[in-house]
N, C-alpha and C positions, 0 to 999 in steps of 0.2 A: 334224280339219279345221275350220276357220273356217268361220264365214259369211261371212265377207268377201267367202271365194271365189265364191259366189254372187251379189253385186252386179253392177246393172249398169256399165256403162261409164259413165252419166248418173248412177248414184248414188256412185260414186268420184268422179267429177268434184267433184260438191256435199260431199262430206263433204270433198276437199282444201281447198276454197274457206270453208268451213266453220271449218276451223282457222288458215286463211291471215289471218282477218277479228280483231279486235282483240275482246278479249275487256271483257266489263265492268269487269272489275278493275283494267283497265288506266288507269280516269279515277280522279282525286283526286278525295277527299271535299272537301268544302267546309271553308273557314278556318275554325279557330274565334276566335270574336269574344267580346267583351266581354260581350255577352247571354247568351250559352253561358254563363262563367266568373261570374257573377252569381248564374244556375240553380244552378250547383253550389254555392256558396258558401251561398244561401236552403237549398239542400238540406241542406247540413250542421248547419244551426241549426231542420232541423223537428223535432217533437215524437218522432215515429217512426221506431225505431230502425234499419228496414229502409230508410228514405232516407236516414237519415244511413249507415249501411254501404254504398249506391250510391256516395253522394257518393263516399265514401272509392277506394270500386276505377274510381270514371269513368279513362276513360285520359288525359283532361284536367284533372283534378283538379291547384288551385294548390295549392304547397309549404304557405303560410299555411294552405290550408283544411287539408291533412292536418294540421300542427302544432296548430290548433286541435283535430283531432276525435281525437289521439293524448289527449290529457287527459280523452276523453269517461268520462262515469261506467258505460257500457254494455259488459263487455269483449267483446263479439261486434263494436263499432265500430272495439275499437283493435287487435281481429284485424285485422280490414279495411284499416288504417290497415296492419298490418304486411305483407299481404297485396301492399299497390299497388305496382306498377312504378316508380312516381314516390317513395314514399319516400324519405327523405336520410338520407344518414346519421348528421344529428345527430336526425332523427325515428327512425330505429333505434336509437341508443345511448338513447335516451330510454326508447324502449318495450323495453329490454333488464334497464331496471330497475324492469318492472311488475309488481304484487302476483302478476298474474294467471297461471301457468304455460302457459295456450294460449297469450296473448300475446308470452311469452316464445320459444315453440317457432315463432311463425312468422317471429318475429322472427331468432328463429336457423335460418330457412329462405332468409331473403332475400339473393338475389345480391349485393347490394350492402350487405350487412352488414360494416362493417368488421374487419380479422382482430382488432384488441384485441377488441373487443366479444365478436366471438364464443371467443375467448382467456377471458375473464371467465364466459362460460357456459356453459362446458365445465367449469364448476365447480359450476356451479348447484347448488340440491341436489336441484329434479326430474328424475328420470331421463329421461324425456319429453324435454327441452330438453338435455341431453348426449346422446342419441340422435341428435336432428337435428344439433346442430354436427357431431357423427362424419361425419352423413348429407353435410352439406353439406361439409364439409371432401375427401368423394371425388370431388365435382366437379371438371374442371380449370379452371383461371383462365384466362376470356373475354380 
């Protein structure tokens, strides 16, 4: 048995009124502006490599900043880089030909990894990085 059934009539009342009322998520966040995309840009060029992997995964992050920090010398940034939503995928096909095999792997995780690319690393010679293309290739196409 619910406790429902034990409310009053006054408290059914408030909890229908309750759900009727718009919820917060229902307001947009604020534009993002030129300040913002600046922040993130400065972030990508600080010395510390946990702000420059911010930069990398912001969901605002500009093309340019990822492309610049896809070359970063830190491979836990160009994980990052492979990681983000906003990647391109000529910033994929780039980071598909990185020294680094984590790099590789996430890079062959990313939806928007194009099929040559991941055609190419399904060759790889880390198994790791032929694992995920398999992985990613059972996906169905969005």
């Amino acid at each position: 048995m619910s406790c429902v059934t034990f409310w009053t009539p006054q408290q059914r009342a408030r909890l229908r009124e309750a759900m009727d009322a718009p919820s917060v998520a229902t307001f947009a966040s604020p534009q993002v502006g030129e300040s913002k995309l600046r922040r993130i840009a400065a972030m990508a060029a600080s010395g510390d490599l946990r702000v420059r992997e911010s930069a990398a995964l912001n969901v605002h992050v500009p093309a340019e900043v990822l492309e610049l920090l896809a070359g970063d010398a830190e491979m836990s940034v160009r994980c990052c880089v492979a990681r983000s939503p906003r990647a391109t995928p000529e910033v994929l096909r780039r980071l598909a030909a990185d020294a680094s095999a984590p790099v590789r792997r996430w890079t062959a995780a990313h939806p928007a990894t194009p099929a040559g690319v991941l055609d190419a690393l399904a060759d790889d010679p880390d198994l790791g990085v032929r694992e995920v293309v398999a992985w990613n290739r059972r996906w169905p196409a969005s």
